[in-house]
C-alpha positions as CSV (number, residue, x, y, z in Angstrom):
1,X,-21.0,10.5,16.3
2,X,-17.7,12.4,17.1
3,X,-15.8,8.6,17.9
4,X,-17.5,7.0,14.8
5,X,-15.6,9.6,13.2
6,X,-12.6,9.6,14.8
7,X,-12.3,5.5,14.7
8,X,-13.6,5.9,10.7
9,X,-10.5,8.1,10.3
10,X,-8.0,5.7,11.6
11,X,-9.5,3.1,9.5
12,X,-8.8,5.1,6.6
13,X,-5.3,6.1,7.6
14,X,-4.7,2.4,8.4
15,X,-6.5,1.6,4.5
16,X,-4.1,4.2,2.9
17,X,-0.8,3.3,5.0
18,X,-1.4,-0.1,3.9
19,X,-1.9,0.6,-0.3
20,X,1.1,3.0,-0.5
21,X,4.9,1.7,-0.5
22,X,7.9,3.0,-1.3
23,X,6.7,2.9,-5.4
24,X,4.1,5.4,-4.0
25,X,6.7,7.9,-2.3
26,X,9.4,7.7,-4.9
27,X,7.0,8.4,-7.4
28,X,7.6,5.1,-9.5
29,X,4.0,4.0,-9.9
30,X,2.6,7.5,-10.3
31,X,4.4,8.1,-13.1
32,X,3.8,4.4,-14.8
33,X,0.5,3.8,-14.0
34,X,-0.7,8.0,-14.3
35,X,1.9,10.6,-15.6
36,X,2.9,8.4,-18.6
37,X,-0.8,9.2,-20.1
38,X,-0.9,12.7,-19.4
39,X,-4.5,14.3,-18.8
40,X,-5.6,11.0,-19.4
41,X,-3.7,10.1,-16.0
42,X,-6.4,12.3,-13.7
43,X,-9.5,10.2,-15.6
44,X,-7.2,7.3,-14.0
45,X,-6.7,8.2,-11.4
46,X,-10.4,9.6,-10.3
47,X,-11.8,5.4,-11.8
48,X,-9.3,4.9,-8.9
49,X,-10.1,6.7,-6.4
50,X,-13.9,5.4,-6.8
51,X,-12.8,1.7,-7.1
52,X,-10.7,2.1,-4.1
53,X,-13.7,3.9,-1.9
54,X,-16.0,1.0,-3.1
55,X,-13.9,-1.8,-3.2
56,X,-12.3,-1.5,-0.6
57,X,-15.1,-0.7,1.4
58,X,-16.6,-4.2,0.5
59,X,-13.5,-6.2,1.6
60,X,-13.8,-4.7,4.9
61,X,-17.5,-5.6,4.9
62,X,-16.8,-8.9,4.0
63,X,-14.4,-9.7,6.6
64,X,-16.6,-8.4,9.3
65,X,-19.6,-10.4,8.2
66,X,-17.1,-13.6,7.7
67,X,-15.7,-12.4,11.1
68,X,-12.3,-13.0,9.8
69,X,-9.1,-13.6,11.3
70,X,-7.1,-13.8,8.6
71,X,-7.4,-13.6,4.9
72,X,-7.8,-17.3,4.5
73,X,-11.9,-16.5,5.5
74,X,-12.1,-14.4,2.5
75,X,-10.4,-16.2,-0.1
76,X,-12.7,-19.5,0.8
77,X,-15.6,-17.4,0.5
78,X,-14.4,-15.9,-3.0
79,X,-12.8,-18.6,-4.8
80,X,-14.4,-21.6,-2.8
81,X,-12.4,-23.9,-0.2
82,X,-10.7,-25.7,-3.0
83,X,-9.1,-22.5,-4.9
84,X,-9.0,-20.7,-2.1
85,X,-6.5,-22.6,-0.4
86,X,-4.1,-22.3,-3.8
87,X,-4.9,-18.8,-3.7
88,X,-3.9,-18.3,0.3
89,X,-0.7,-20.0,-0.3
90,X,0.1,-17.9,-3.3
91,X,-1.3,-14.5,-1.5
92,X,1.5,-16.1,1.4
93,X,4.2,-16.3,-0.9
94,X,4.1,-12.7,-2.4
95,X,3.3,-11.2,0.9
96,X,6.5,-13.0,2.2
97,X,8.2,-11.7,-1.1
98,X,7.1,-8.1,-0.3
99,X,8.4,-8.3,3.0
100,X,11.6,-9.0,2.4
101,X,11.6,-6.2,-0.2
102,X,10.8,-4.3,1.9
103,X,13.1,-4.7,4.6
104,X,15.9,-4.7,2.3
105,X,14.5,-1.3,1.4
106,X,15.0,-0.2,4.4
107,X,18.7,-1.5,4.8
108,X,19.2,0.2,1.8
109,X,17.7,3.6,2.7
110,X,20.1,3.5,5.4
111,X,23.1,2.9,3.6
112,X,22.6,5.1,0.7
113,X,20.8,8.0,1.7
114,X,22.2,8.1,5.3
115,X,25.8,6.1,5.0
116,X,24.7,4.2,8.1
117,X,25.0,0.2,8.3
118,X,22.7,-1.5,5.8
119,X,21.7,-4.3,8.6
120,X,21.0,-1.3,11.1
121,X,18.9,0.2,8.8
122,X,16.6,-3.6,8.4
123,X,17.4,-4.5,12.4
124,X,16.0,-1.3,14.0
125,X,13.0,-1.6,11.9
126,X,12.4,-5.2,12.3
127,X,12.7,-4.5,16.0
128,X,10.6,-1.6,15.9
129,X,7.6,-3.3,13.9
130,X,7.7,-6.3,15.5
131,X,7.2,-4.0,18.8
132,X,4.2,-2.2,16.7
133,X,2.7,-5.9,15.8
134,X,2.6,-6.9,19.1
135,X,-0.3,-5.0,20.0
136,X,-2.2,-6.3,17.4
137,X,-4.7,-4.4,15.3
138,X,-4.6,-1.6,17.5
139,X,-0.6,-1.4,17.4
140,X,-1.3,-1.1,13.4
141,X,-4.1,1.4,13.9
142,X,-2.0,3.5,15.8
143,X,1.1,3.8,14.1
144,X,-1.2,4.2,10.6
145,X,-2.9,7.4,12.4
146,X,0.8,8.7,13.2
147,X,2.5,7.8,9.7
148,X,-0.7,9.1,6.9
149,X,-1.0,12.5,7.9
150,X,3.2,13.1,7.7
151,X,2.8,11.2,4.1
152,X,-0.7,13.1,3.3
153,X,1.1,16.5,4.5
154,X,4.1,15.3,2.5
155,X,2.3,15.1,-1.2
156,X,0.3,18.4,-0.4
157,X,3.4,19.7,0.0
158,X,5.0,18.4,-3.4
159,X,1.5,19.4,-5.4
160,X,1.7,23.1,-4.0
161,X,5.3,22.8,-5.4
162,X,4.3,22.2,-8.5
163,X,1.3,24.9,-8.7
164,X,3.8,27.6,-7.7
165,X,6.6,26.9,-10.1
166,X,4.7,25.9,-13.6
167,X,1.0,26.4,-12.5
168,X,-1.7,24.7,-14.5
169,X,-0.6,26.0,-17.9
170,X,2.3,23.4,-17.8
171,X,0.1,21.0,-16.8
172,X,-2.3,21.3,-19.4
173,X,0.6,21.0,-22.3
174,X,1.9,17.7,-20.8
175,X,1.6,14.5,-23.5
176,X,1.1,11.1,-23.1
177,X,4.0,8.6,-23.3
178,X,2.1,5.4,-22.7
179,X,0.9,2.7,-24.8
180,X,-2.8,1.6,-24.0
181,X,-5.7,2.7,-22.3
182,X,-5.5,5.0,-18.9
183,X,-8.5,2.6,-17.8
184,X,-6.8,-0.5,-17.7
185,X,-4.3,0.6,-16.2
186,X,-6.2,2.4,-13.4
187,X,-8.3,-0.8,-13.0
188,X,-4.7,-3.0,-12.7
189,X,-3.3,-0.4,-10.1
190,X,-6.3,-1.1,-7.8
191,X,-6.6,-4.3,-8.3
192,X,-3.4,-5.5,-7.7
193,X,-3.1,-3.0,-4.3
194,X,-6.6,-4.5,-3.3
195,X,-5.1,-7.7,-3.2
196,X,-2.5,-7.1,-1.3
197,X,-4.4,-5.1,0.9
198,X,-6.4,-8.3,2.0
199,X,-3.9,-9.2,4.4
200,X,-5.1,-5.7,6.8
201,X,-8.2,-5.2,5.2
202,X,-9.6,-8.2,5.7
203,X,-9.2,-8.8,9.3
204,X,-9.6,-5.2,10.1
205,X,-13.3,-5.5,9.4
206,X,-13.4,-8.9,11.2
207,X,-12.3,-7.2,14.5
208,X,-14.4,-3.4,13.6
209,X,-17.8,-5.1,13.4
210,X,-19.2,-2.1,12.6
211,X,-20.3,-1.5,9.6
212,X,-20.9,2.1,9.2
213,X,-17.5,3.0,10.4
214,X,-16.1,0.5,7.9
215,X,-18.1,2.2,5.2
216,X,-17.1,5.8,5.9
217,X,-13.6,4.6,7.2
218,X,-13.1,2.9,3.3
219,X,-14.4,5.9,1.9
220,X,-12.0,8.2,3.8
221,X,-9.3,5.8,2.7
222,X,-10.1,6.2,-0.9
223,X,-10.6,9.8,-1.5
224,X,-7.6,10.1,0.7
225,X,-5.4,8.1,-1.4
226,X,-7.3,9.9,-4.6
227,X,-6.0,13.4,-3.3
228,X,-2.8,11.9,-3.0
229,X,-2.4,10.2,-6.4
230,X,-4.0,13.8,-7.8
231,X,-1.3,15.7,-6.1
232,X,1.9,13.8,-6.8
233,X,1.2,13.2,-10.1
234,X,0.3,16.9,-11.1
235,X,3.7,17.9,-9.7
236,X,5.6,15.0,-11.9
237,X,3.9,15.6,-15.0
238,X,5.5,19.0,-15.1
239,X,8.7,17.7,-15.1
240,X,7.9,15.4,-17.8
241,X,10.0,14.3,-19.8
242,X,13.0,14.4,-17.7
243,X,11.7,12.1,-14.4
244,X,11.2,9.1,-17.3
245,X,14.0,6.8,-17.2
246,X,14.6,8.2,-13.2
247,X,14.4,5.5,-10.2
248,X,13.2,8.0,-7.9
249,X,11.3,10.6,-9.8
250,X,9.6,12.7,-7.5
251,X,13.2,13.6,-6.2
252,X,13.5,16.2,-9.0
253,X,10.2,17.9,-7.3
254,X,12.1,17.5,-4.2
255,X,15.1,19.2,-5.4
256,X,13.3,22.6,-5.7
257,X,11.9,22.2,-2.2
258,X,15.6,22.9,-1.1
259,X,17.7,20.7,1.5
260,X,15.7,20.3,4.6
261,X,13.0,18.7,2.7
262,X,15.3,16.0,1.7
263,X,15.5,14.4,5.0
264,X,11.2,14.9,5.6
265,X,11.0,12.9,2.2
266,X,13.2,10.1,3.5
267,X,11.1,10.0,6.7
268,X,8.3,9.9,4.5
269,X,9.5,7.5,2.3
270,X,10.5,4.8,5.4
271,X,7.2,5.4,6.9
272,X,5.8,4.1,3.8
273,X,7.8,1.3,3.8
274,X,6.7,0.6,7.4
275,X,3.2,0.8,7.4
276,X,3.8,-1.6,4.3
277,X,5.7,-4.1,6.1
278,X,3.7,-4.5,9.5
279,X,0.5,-4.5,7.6
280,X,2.3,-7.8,5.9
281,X,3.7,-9.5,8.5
282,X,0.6,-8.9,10.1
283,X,-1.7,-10.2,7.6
284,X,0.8,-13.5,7.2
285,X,1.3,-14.0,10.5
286,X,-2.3,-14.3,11.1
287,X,-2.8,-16.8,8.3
288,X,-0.1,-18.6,9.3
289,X,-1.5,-19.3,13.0
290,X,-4.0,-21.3,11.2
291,X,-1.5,-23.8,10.0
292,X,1.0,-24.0,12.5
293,X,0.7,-24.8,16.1
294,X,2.5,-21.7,16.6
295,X,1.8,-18.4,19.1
296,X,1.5,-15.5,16.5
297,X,4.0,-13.7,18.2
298,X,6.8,-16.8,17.8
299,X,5.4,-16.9,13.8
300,X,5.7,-13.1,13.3
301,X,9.2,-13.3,14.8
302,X,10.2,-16.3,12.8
303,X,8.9,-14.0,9.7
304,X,11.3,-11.3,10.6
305,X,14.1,-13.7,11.2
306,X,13.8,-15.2,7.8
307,X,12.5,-12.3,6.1
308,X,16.2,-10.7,7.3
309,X,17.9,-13.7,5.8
310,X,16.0,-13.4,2.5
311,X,16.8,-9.7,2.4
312,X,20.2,-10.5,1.9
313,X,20.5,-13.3,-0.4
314,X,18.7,-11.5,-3.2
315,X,14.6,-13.1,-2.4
316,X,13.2,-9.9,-3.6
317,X,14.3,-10.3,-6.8
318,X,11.8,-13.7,-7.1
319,X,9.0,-11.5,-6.5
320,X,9.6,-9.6,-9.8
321,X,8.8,-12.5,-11.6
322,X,6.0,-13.7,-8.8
323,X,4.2,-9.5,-9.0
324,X,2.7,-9.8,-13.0
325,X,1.1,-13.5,-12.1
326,X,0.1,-12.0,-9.0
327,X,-1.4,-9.1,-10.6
328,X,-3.4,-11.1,-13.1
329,X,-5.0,-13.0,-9.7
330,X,-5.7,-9.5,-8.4
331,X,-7.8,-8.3,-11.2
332,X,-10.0,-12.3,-11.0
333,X,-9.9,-11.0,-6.8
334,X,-11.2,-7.7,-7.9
335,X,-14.0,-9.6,-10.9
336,X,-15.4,-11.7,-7.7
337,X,-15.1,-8.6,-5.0
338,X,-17.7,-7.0,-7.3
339,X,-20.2,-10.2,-8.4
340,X,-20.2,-11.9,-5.0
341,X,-23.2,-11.1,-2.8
342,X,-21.9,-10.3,1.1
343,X,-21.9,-13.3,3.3
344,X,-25.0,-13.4,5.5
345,X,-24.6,-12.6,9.0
C-alpha cells in the first residue's frame, strides 16, 4: 500500500508538472482564466479541479488499456485512424511550437532576470533536459517529484501572503472584470491543458499498467493543481486592479515577500518551464519514432537542435496564431474523452 502511494504521488507530481508553465507561475492565466471573474473565479476553478481529477484520470486509463507508446494510440482510438492522423500531426506541430517557446523562455529568463547570455540560459537547459529524457519515463518521473513540491511550496507561500496582508475581507470585495461565463472558461482552461497533456499522459499510463495507481495518481494531480489555482489566485485578486495590464502579475505578490524570494520565484518559474519542455519533447519524440527510422534519442536531440534554431528566429510567435485553433480541438479532445467507452483490454 505504502509504494502504491508513493508511485501514485509521483504520477501526480508528473500530471501537475506537465499542466503548469510559465503562464501558470507568472500568474498570466490565473488572472485571465480565474481573477478577471472575481468570486466567480473559485466556482472555476473548483469545475476545474474536478474535470482535471476525472479527466485526466481517464487519459491515463486509456493509454494503459491502448498500451500506448505515444499519443498517436490515443488519437486513433478518439478520432478514428483517418482524423486521427490530422490530429497527431497538428498535436506535433503545437507541441513543437511550445517547445521552442519555451526554450526561448528560458534564454530569456537568463538574460533579463539574471543578465547572463540568452543562448546559455536555452543551451544549459537543453543539455540538462535532454540528460533528464534520456532516462525515459522514469527520468521525467523523477525530476517531476523534485520540481512540484518547490512550485506547490511556492504558491502556499504566495496564498499565505495574501491572507496575512488583506485577509478574506479583501477578497470578498473583489469584482469581476470579464466578459462571459466563469464556466466556459474553466471548461477551455482544462481542455486546452488536457490536450497538451496527452503527449505525458498518455504514455505514462501505457508504461504504469496499473490502474489504481493511475486513478489515485490523477486524482492527486488534480486536487493538487486545484490547491494551487485556489492559492494563487486568492493572492492576485487582492491586488486587483493593479496586476491587469501586468506581464507578470504575481510579481506584485512577490514584491511584498521581500528580495530573497525573488530569486525562489525565478527557480520556480524555470522549473515550470522545464517540466513543460521535457514532458514535450518527450511526448514528440515518442510520436515521432513512429514515423522516422530514427533512435529516440537521435529524434529528441534533432528536436533540441531545431527547437534552438526556431527559438531564435521568432517560431513562437506562429504558435500564437496555431494556440486558439488548437484550443477549439482541445475542447472536441475533451467532448470524446468524456463519450468514448475505455478500450477493452
Amino acid at each position: 500500500m505504502h509504494e502504491r502511494w508513493v508511485t501514485a504521488a509521483r504520477v501526480g507530481f508528473t500530471y501537475i508538472g506537465t499542466v503548469v508553465g510559465a503562464g501558470f507561475a507568472s500568474g498570466q492565466e490565473i488572472m485571465q482564466f480565474f481573477t478577471a471573474y472575481g468570486i466567480d473565479g473559485i466556482w472555476g476553478i473548483l469545475a476545474v479541479t474536478a474535470l482535471f481529477s476525472w479527466l485526466g484520470t481517464r487519459m491515463m486509463l486509456m493509454g494503459a488499456r491502448l498500451k500506448a507508446h505515444s499519443y498517436e494510440e490515443f488519437n486513433n482510438y478518439l478520432f478514428g485512424e483517418r482524423w486521427g492522423r490530422w490530429m497527431n500531426l497538428f498535436v506535433g506541430v503545437v507541441l513543437f511550437g511550445v517547445t521552442t517557446a519555451m526554450m526561448s523562455g528560458t534564454g530569456s529568463l537568463f538574460q533579463e532576470q539574471l543578465g547572463w547570455s540568452f543562448h546559455l540560459g536555452v543551451i544549459v537547459t537543453s543539455t540538462l533536459a535532454f540528460l533528464i529524457i534520456l532516462r525515459g519515463m522514469e527520468g521525467i518521473l523523477s525530476i517531476n517529484s523534485l520540481v512540484v513540491p518547490l512550485m506547490f511550496l511556492f504558491t502556499m507561500m504566495v496564498g499565505i501572503q495574501g491572507l496575512k496582508t488583506s485577509g478574506m475581507a479583501g477578497f470578498l470585495s473583489v469584482e469581476a472584470t470579464a466578459q462571459g461565463h466563469w464556466l466556459i472558461s474553466a471548461v477551455t482552461y482544462v481542455a486546452f491543458n488536457l490536450a497538451m497533456s496527452q503527449a505525458v499522459l498518455v504514455p505514462l499510463g501505457g508504461e504504469m499498467q496499473d490502474e489504481k495507481t493511475l486513478r489515485l495518481g490523477g486524482l492527486l494531480g488534480g486536487v493538487g493543481l486545484g490547491v494551487m489555482l485556489l492559492s494563487s489566485n486568492f493572492a492576485l485578486a487582492l491586488k486587483t486592479p493593479d496586476i491587469y495590464g501586468m506581464e507578470i502579475p504575481i510579481a506584485l505578490v512577490i514584491a511584498a515577500l521581500g528580495e530573497g524570494m525573488k530569486y525562489f520565484f525565478l527557480a520556480v518559474m524555470w522549473g515550470e518551464i522545464f517540466t513543460t519542455l521535457i514532458g514535450n519533447v518527450y511526448g514528440l519524440a515518442a510520436n515521432l519514432e513512429q514515423v522516422f527510422p530514427f533512435r529516440i534519442n537521435t529524434l529528441m536531440g534533432m528536436i533540441f537542435v531545431v527547437g534552438y534554431i526556431c527559438s531564435l528566429i521568432g517560431f513562437p510567435v506562429l504558435v500564437g496564431y496555431i494556440y486558439p485553433v488548437f484550443g477549439y480541438c482541445g475542447i472536441i479532445v475533451l467532448l470524446l474523452l468524456v463519450l468514448r467507452k475505455y478500450p477493452r483490454y
